[in-house]
MDAnalysis code that builds the backbone (N, CA, C; Angstrom):
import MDAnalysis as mda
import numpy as np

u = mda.Universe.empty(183, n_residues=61, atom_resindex=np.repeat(np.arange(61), 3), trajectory=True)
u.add_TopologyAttr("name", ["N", "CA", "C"] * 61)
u.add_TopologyAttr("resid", np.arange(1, 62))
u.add_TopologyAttr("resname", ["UNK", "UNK", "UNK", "UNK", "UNK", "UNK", "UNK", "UNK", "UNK", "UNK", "UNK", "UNK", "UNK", "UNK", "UNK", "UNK", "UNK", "UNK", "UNK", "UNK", "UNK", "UNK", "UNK", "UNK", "UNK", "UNK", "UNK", "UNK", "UNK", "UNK", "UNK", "UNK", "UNK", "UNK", "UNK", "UNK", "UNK", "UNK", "UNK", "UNK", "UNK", "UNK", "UNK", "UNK", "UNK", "UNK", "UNK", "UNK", "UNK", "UNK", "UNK", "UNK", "UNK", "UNK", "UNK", "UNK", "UNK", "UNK", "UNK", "UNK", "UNK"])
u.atoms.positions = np.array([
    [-140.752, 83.527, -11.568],
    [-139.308, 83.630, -11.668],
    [-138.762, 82.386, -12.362],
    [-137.641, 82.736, -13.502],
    [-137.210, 81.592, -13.834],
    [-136.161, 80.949, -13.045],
    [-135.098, 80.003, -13.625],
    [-134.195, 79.470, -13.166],
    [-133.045, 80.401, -13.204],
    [-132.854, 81.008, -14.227],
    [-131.622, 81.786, -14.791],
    [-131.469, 83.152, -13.311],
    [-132.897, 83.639, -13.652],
    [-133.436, 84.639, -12.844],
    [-132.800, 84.408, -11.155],
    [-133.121, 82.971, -10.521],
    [-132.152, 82.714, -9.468],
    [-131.002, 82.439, -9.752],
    [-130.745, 82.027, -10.477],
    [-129.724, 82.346, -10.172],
    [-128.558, 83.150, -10.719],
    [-128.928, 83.986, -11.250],
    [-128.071, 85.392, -11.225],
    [-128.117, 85.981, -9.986],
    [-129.540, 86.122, -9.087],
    [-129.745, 86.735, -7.796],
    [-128.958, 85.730, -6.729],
    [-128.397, 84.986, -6.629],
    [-127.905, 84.077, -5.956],
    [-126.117, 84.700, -6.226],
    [-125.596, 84.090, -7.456],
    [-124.239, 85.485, -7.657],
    [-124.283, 85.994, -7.611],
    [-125.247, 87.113, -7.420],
    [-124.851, 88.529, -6.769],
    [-124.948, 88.842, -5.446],
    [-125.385, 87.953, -4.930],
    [-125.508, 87.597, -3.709],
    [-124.257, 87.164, -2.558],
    [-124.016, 86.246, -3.461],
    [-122.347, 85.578, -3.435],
    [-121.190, 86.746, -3.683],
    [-121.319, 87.246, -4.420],
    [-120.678, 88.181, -4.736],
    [-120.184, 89.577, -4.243],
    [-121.364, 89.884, -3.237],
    [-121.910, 90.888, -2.565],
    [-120.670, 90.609, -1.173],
    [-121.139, 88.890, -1.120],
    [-120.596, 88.445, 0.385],
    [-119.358, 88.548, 0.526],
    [-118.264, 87.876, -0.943],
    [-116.821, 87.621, -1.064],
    [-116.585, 89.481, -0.966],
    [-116.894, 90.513, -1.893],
    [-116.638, 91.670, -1.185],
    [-116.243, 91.960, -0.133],
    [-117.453, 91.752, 0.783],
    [-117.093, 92.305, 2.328],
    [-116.558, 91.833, 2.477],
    [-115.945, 90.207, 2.507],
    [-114.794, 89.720, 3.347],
    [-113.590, 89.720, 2.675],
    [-113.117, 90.085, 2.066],
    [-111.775, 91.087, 1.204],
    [-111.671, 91.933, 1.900],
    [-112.493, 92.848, 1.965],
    [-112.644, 94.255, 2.352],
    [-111.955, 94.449, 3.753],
    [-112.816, 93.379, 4.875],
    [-112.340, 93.402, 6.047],
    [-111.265, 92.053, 6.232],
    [-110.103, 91.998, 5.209],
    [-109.640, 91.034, 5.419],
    [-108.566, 91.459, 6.027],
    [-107.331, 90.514, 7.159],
    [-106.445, 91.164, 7.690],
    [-105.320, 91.332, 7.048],
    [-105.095, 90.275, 6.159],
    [-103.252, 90.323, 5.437],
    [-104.040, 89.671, 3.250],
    [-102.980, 90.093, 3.325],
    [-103.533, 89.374, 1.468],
    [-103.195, 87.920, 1.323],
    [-102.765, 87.166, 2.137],
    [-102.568, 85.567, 2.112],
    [-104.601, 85.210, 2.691],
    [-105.223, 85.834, 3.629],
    [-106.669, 85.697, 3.783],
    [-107.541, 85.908, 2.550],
    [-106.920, 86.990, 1.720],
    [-107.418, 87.239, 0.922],
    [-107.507, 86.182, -0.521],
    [-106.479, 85.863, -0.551],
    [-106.591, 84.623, -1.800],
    [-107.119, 83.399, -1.104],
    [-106.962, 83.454, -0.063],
    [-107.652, 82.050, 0.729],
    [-109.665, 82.025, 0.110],
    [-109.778, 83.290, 0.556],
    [-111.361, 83.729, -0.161],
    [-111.584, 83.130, -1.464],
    [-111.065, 83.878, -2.526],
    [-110.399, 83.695, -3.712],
    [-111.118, 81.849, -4.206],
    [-109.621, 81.422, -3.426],
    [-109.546, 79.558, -3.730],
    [-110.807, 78.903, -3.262],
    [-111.162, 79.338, -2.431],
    [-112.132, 78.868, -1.383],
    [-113.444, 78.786, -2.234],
    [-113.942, 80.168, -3.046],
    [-114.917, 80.525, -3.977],
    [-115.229, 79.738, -5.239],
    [-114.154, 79.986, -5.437],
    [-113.879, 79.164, -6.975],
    [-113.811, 77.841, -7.144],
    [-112.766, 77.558, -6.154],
    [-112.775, 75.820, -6.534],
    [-113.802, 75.211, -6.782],
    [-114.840, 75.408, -5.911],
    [-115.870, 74.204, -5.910],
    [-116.544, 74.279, -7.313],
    [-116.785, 75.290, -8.268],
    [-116.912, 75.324, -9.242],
    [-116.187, 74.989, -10.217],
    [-114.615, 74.827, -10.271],
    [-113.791, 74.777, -11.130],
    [-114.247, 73.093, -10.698],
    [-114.117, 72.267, -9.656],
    [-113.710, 71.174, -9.830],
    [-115.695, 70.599, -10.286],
    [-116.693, 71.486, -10.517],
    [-117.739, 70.891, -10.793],
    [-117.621, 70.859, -12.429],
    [-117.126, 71.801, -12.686],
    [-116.875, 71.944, -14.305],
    [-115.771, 70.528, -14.801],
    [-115.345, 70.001, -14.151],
    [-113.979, 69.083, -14.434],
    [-114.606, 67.835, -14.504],
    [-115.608, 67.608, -13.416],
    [-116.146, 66.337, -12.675],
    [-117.373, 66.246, -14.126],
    [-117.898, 66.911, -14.612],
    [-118.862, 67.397, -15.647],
    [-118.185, 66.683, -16.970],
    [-117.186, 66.864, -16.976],
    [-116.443, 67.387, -18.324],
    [-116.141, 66.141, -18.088],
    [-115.543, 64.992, -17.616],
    [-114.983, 63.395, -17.209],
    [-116.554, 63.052, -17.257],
    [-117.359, 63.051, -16.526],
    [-118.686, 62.170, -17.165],
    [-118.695, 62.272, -18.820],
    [-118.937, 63.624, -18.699],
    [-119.279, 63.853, -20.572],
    [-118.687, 62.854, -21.723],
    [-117.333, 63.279, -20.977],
    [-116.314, 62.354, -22.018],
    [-116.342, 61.326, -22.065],
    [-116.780, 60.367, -21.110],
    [-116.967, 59.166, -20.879],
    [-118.056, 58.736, -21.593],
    [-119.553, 59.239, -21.120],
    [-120.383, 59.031, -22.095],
    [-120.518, 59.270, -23.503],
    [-119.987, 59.965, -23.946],
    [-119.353, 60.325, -25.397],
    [-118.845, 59.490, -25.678],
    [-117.516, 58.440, -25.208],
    [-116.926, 57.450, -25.933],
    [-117.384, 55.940, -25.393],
    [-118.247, 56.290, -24.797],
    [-118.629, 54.737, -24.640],
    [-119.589, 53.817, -25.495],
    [-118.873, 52.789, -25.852],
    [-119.825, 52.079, -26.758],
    [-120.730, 51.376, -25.690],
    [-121.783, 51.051, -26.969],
    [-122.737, 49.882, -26.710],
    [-123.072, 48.728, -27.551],
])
């Protein structure tokens, strides 16, 4: 198995999970709570990524 290979099976996995708990959620304010909850940690890994990058990109030596 490659890397890619896990992890596609890993998001769908994830994916599988945020479902059901939508599904059985009680009001739609729970529901975007899911939502934020999911995403962020990725949005702010992409950000934290993107500020190294840039940094090393303009830094002299």
């Amino acid at each position: 198995m490659n890397i890619f290979n896990i992890i596609t099976l890993g998001l769908q996995q994830n994916t599988e999970q945020i479902k059901e708990k939508i599904d059985s959620a009680p009001d739609g304010g729970y529901e975007i709570g899911i939502v934020i909850g999911t995403y962020l940690p990725f949005v702010l890994f992409i950000i934290i990524a993107y500020i190294i990058y840039f940094k090393a990109r303009n830094r002299k030596d």
